[in-house]
C-alpha positions as CSV (number, residue, x, y, z in Angstrom):
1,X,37.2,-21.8,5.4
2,X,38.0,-17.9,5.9
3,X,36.0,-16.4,8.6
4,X,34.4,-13.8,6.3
5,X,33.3,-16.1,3.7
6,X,29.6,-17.4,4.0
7,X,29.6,-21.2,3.7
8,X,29.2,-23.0,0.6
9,X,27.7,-27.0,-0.5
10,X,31.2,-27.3,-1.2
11,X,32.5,-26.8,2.6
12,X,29.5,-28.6,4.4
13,X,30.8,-31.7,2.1
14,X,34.2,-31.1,3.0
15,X,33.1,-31.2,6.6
16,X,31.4,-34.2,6.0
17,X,33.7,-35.8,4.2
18,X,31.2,-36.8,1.1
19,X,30.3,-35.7,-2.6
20,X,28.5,-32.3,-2.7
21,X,26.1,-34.4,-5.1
22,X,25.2,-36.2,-2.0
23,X,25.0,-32.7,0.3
24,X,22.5,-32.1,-2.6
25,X,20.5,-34.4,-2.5
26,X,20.2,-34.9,1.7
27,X,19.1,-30.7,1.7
28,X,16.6,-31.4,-1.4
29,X,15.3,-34.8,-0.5
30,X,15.3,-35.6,-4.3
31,X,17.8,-38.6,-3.6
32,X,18.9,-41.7,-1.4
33,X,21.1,-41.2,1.4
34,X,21.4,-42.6,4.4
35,X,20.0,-42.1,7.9
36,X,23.6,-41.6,9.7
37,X,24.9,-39.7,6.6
38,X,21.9,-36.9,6.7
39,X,22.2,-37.2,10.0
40,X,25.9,-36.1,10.0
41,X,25.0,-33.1,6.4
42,X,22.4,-31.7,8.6
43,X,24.6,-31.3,12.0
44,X,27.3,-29.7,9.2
45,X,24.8,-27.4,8.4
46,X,24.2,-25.9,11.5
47,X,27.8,-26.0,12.4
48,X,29.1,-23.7,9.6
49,X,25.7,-22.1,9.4
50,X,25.2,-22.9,5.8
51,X,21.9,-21.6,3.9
52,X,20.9,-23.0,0.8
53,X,20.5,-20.7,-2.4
54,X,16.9,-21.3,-2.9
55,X,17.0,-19.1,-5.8
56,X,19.5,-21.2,-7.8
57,X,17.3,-24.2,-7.0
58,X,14.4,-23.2,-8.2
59,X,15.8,-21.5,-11.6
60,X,17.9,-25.2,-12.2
61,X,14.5,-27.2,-11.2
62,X,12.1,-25.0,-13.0
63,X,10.0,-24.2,-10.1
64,X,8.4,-21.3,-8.4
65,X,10.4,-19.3,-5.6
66,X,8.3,-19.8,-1.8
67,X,7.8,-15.8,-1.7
68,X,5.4,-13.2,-2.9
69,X,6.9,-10.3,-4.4
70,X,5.0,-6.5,-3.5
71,X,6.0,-3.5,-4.8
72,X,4.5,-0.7,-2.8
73,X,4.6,3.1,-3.4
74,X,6.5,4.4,0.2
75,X,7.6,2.3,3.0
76,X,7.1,5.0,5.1
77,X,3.8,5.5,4.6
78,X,1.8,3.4,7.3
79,X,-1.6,2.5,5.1
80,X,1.0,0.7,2.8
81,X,2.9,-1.0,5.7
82,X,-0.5,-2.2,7.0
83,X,-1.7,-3.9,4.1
84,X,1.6,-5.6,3.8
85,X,1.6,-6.5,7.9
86,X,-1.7,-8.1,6.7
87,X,-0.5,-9.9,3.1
88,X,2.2,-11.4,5.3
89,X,-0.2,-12.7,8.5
90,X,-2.0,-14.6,5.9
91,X,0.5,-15.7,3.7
92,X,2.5,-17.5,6.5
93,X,0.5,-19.9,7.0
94,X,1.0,-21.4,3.6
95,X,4.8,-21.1,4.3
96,X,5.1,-18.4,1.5
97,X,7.7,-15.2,2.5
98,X,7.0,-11.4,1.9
99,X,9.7,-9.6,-0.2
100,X,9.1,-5.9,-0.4
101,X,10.1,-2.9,-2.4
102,X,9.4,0.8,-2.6
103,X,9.0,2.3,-6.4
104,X,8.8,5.9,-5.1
105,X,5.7,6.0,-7.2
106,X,8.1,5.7,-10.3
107,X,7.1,3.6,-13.4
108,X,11.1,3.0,-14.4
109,X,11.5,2.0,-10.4
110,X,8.8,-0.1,-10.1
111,X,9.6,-2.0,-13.5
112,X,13.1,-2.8,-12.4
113,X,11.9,-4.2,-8.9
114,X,9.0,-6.3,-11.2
115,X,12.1,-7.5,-13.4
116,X,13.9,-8.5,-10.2
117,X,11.2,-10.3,-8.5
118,X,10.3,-12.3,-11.5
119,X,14.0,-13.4,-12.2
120,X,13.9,-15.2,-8.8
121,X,10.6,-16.9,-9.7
122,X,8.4,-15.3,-7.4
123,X,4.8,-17.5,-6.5
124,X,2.7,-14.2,-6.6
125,X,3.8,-11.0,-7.8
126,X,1.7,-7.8,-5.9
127,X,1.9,-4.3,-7.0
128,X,0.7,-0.8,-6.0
129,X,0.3,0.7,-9.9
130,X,2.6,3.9,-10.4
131,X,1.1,6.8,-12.6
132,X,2.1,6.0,-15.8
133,X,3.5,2.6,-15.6
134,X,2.4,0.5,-18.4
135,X,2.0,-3.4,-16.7
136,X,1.5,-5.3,-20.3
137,X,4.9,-6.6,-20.0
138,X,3.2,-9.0,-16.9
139,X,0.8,-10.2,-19.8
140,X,3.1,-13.5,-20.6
141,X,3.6,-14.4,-16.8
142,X,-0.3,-14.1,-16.3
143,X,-0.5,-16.5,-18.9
144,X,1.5,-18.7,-17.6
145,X,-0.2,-19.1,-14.5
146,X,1.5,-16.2,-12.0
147,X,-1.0,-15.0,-10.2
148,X,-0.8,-10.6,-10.3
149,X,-2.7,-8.9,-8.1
150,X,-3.0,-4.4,-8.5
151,X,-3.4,-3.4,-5.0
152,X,-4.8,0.2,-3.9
153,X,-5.2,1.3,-7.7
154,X,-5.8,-0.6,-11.1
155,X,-3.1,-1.3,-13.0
156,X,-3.0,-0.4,-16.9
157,X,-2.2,-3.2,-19.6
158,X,-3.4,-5.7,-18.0
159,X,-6.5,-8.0,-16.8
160,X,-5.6,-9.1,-13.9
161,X,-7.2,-9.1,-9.9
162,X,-7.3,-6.0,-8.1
163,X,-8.3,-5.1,-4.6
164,X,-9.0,-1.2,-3.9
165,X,-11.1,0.8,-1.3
166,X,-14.3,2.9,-2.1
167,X,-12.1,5.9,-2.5
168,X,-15.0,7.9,-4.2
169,X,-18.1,6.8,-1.9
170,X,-16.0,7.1,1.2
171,X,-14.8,11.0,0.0
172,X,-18.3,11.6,-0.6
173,X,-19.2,10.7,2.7
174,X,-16.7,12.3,4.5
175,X,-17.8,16.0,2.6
176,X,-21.3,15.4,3.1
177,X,-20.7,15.1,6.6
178,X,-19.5,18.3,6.9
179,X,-22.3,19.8,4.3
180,X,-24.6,18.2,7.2
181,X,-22.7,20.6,9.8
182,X,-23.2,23.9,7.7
183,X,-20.4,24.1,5.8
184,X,-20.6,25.3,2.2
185,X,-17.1,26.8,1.6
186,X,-15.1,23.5,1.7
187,X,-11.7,22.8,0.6
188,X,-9.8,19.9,-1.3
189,X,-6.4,19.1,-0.2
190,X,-5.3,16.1,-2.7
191,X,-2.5,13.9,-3.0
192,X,0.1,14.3,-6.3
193,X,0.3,13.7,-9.3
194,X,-3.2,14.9,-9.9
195,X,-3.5,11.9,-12.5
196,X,-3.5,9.4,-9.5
197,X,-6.1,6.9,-9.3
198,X,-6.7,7.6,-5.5
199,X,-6.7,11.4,-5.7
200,X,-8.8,11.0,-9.0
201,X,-11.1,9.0,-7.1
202,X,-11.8,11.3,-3.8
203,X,-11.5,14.7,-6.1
204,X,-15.1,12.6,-7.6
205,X,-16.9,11.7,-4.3
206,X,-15.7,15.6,-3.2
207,X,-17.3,16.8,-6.5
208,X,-20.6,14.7,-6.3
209,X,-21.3,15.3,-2.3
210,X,-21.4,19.2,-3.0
211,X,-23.4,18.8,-6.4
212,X,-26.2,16.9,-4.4
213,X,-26.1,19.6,-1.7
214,X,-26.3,22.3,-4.3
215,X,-23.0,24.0,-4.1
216,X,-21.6,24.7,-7.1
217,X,-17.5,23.8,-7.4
218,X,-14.9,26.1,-6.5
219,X,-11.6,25.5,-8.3
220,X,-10.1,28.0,-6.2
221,X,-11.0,25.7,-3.3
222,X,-8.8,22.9,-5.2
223,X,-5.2,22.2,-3.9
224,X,-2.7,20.0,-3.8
225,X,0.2,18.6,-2.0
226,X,2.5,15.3,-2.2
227,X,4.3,16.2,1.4
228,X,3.4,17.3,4.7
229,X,5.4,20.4,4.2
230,X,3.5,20.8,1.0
231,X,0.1,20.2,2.4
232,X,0.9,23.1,5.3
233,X,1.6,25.3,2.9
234,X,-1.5,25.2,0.4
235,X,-3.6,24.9,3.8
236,X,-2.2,28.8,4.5
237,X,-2.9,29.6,1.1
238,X,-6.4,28.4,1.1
239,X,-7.2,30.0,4.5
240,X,-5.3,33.5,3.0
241,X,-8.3,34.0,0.6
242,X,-11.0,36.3,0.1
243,X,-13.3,33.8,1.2
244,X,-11.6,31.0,2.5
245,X,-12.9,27.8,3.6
246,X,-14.6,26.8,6.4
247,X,-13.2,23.4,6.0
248,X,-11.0,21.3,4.7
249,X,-11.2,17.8,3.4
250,X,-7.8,15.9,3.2
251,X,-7.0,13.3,0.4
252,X,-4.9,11.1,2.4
253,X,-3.5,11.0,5.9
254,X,0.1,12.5,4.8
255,X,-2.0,15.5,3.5
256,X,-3.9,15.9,6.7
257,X,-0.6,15.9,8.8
258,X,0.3,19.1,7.2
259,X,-3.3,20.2,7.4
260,X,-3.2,20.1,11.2
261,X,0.0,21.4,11.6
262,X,-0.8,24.5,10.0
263,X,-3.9,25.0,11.7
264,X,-2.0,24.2,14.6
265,X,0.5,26.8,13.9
266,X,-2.0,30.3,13.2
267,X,-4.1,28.9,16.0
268,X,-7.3,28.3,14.2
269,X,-9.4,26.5,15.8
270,X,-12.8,27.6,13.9
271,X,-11.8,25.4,10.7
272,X,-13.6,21.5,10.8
273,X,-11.1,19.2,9.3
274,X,-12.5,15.5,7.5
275,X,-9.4,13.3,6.1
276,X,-9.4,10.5,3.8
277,X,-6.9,7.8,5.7
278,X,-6.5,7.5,9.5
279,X,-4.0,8.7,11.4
280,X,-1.4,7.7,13.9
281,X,-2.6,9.6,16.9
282,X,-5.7,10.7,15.6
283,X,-7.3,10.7,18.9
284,X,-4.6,12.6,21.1
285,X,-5.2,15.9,18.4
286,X,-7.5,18.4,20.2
287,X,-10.2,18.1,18.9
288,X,-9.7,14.6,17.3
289,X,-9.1,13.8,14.0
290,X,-12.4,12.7,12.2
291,X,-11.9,10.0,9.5
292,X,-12.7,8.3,6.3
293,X,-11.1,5.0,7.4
294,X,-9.8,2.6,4.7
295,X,-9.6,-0.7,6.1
296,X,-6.1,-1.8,5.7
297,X,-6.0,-5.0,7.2
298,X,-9.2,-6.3,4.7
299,X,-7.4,-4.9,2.1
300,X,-4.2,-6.9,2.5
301,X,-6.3,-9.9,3.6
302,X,-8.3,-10.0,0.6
303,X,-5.1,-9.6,-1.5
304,X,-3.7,-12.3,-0.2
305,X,-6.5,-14.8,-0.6
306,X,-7.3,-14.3,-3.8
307,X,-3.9,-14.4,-5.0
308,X,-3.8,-18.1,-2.8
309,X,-7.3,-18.9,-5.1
310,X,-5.1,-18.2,-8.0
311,X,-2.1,-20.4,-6.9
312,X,-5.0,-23.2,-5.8
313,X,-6.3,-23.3,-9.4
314,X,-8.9,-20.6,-9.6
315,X,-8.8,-19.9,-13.4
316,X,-11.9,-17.8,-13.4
317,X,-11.6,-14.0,-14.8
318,X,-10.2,-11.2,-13.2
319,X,-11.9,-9.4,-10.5
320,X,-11.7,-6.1,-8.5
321,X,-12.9,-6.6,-5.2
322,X,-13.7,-2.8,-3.6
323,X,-13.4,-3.0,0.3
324,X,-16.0,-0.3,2.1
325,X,-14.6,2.7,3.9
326,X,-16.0,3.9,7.6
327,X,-16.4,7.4,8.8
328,X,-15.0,7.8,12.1
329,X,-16.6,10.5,14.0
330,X,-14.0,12.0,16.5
331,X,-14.7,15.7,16.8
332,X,-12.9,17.7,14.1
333,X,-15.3,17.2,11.2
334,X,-18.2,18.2,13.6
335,X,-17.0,21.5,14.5
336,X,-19.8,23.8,13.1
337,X,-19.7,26.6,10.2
338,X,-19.7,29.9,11.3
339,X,-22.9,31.7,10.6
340,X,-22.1,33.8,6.8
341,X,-20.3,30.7,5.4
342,X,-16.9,32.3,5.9
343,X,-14.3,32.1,8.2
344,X,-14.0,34.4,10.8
345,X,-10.3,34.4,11.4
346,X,-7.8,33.8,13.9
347,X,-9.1,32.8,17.6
C-alpha cells in the first residue's frame, strides 16, 4: 500500500488474508464471523489505521448518519461558539457528533451547507436562519421524521422548533436601566441588515423602554454597524451631533467592541454604555462593561434536548422555547447623565 494513500476495506482484507465481504461484516456486526478471525480484522485495523466510511454505510443501509448538522452565522463570533460548545456537551452523551458550518449570514451559503449535511444523512439538522433564506425546502425531511431546530432567530417556511432569547424584553431592560440613571438622549447601535430578527427585536424593547418613560424616538439617535470598525465609527458620528447622546445602547457584543474603542479613543469618559451580549473581558474595561446577558449555554442545551425529544419520538407540534436574558450590572450603564441631558464633551 503507498504510504500516502489512506487505507481501504480492500487492504485490511488483504492484510488479513480474507474476503472484504467478511471485513464487512466483522466492522458492521451484521454477519457471522468468527472470534479469532475479528480478532485478527480488528488488529488489521489498527495496524494500517483504517476508518470506515460511515457515510457510504448509512446511504447503502438507509439509515441516519451519528451527527447533528449546525449551520451558524460566524465562527468567530463567541455567542455562536457557545451555544455550539453547549449542543455538543449534551449531545455526547447519546454518542451523536457535532459538524459545523459558517453561512456568513448568506441564504445561497447556508442552503448549500443544508444540502451537504442532508446528503450525508444527518440525525438533527440545526440552523441559525439567514435574512432572507427561504427553509421550505426542509418541509419534506420534517416530514419524514428529521428533527430541525431554528436556533437564535425563526426560520421562514417552515414549522418547525425554535429556541431564541428575549431579545426584546432584555433590550428593554437594559434602556430602562439607564432611563432610571437620568438619561433621556440615548442611542441605538444595531447589528446589520436592519431586517434581522435580532436587531428587529432589540430596536422594539429600545423603542418601548423610552415610550413608557415618555421620550419620544429619535431616528437621529438610530445607527447601525455589522463590524467593530463599523460600530466605532457611527459611535463618533453619534457623539459629533448637535445634541448627542448621553448613552449608548449596543445591539450585540461585536457592536459594543467598537463602541468602547471609540470612547476609548476621544477619551470620553462621561458617556454610560448598556450592550446587548456579554463580552470577553467585560470586567477588566474601566469602568466595566454592564450587560444584557443572553444565556448561551441554556440556549444550546435546550436545542439540543428538544431535538433528542424529537429523535425519541416526540411528535407533538412545534414549539419556540424563549430563554430569559439577565442584566449584569458592572459600572458602565450606571454612570449618571449629566445635568441638561446633553453631553458635555471631552474629559
Amino acid at each position: 500500500m503507498a504510504a500516502n494513500r489512506r487505507p481501504t476495506l480492500a487492504d485490511v482484507a488483504r492484510e488479513v488474508g480474507v474476503s472484504a465481504k467478511t471485513v464487512s461484516r466483522v466492522l458492521n456486526e451484521d454477519g457471522p464471523a468468527s472470534a479469532e478471525t475479528r480478532q485478527q480484522v480488528l488488529a488489521a485495523v489498527s495496524k494500517l489505521g483504517f476508518q470506515p466510511n460511515l457515510m457510504a454505510r448509512n446511504i447503502r443501509v438507509g439509515g441516519p448518519d451519528t451527527t447533528i448538522g449546525l449551520v451558524i452565522p460566524d465562527l468567530g463570533n463567541p455567542f455562536f461558539g457557545a451555544v455550539a460548545r453547549s449542543i455538543e456537551d449534551t449531545v455526547r452523551e447519546r454518542g451523536l457528533t457535532l459538524l459545523m458550518g459558517s453561512s456568513a449570514d448568506d441564504p445561497d451559503r447556508e442552503r448549500d451547507l443544508t444540502d451537504k449535511f442532508l446528503a450525508r444523512r444527518v440525525s438533527v439538522l440545526m440552523v441559525v436562519p439567514s435574512v432572507g433564506a427561504d427553509h421550505s425546502h426542509l418541509k419534506a425531511h420534517r416530514t419524514r421524521g428529521l428533527p430541525v431546530v431554528f436556533l437564535d432567530r425563526p426560520g421562514a417556511g417552515l414549522s418547525t422548533d425554535s429556541v431564541v432569547s428575549s431579545n426584546r424584553t432584555g433590550a428593554h431592560d437594559g434602556v430602562a436601566h439607564l432611563i432610571a440613571h437620568g438619561h433621556r438622549r440615548i442611542g441605538f447601535v444595531g447589528d446589520l441588515p436592519t431586517k434581522l430578527y435580532t436587531r428587529r427585536e432589540r430596536l422594539a424593547g429600545y423603542r418601548e423602554a423610552l415610550r413608557e418613560a415618555g421620550i419620544s424616538y429619535d431616528r437621529s439617535l438610530v445607527a447601525n454597524a455589522h463590524d467593530q470598525h463599523g460600530a466605532s465609527a457611527v459611535t463618533s458620528q453619534l457623539l459629533g451631533l448637535d445634541d448627542p447622546p448621553t448613552a449608548l445602547f449596543a445591539g450585540n457584543n461585536i457592536v459594543a467592541l467598537g463602541i468602547v474603542t471609540e470612547l476609548a479613543r476621544s477619551k470620553r469618559k462621561d458617556v454610560a454604555v448598556v450592550t446587548f451580549d456579554d463580552v470577553e473581558l467585560a470586567e477588566a474595561l474601566e469602568p466595566a462593561l454592564t450587560v444584557v446577558a443572553q444565556d448561551a449555554e441554556d440556549i444550546g442545551r435546550a436545542a439540543a434536548a428538544t431535538a433528542l425529544a424529537r429523535l425519541d419520538g416526540d411528535r407533538s407540534r412545534a414549539r419556540t422555547i424563549t430563554v430569559p436574558t439577565r442584566l449584569i450590572i458592572r459600572g458602565s450603564g450606571e454612570r449618571p447623565a449629566p445635568r441638561g441631558g446633553a453631553g458635555p464633551g471631552p474629559s
